[in-house]
N, C-alpha and C positions, 0 to 999 in steps of 0.2 A: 657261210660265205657263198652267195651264188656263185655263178657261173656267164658268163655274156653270151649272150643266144650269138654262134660262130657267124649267123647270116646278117647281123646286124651294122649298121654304118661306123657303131662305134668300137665295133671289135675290129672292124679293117680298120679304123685309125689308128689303134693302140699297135695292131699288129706294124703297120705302117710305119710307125712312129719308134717302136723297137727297133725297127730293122735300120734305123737311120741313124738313132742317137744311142751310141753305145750306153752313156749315163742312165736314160733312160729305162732300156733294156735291164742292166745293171740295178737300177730302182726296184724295177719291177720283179726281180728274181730274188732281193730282201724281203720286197715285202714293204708293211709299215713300221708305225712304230715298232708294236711286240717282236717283229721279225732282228731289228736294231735291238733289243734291250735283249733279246733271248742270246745271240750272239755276244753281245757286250760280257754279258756274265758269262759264256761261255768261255771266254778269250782267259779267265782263270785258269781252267782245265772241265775235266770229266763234271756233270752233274747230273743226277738225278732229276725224275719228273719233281716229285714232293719238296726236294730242294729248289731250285727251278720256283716253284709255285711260291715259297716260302719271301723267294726275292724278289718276288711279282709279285706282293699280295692284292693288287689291283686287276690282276685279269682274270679273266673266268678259266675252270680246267678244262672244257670246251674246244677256248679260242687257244688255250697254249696245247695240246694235243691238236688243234687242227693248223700251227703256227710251226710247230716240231714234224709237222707230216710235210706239209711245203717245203721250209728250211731241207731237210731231208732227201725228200723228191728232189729241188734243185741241186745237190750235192753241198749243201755248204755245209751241213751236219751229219754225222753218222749215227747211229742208235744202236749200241748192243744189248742183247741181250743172253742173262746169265743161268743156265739152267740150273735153278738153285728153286728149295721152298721155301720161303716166297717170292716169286721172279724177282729179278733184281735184273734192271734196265738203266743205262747209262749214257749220258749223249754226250758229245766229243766234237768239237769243231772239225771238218778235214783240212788238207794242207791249204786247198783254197777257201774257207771257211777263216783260217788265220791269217790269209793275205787282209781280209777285211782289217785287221785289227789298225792298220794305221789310218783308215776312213774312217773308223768310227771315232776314233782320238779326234780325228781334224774335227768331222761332224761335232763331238762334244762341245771342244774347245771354240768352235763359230758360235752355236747356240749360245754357250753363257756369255761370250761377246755382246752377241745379239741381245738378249738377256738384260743386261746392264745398260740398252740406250732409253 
């Protein structure tokens, strides 16, 4: 995943445009899809990377380790890790990680709405 060169026109609109429309903003600290579907599954409880991957068999381990480091950075996930041989690593929604959980229902539930016309 690049990065937007900070001096560019479209990085001031983005930034512009967060600062204006909380939904937005809010958008953009999910993520896309994988960032919605890594969260979805988490909204279960604790999961591993390898499990995780299992329920995603459509992403690359790449884009979910560089989708788990975001999620992460923006606090909506935690990641522990167990010192045990062989590490043993576990990611965990936090408190505002589960507030998501009723957006992504709504989200679902609009989609196969949408879905079905």
């Amino acid at each position: 995943m690049s990065k937007i060169k900070e001096s560019s026109t479209n990085f001031a609109n983005k930034q512009a445009l967060m600062e204006e429309c909380s939904e937005v903003y809010a958008a953009n600290i999910i993520g896309g899809q994988w960032g919605l579907v890594i969260c979805s599954w988490l909204l279960n409880g604790k999961l591993r990377f390898g499990e995780l991957k299992k329920l995603i068999p459509t992403i690359t381990e790449r884009m979910l380790t560089l989708q788990l480091r975001k999620l992460e950075e923006n606090k909506i996930l935690k990641r522990t890790v167990y010192a045990e041989v062989p590490p043993r690593v576990e990611y965990e929604l936090t408190e505002i990680g589960y507030d998501l959980g009723p957006v992504i229902k709504l989200l679902e539930k609009w989609g196969q709405k949408h879905k079905e016309l």
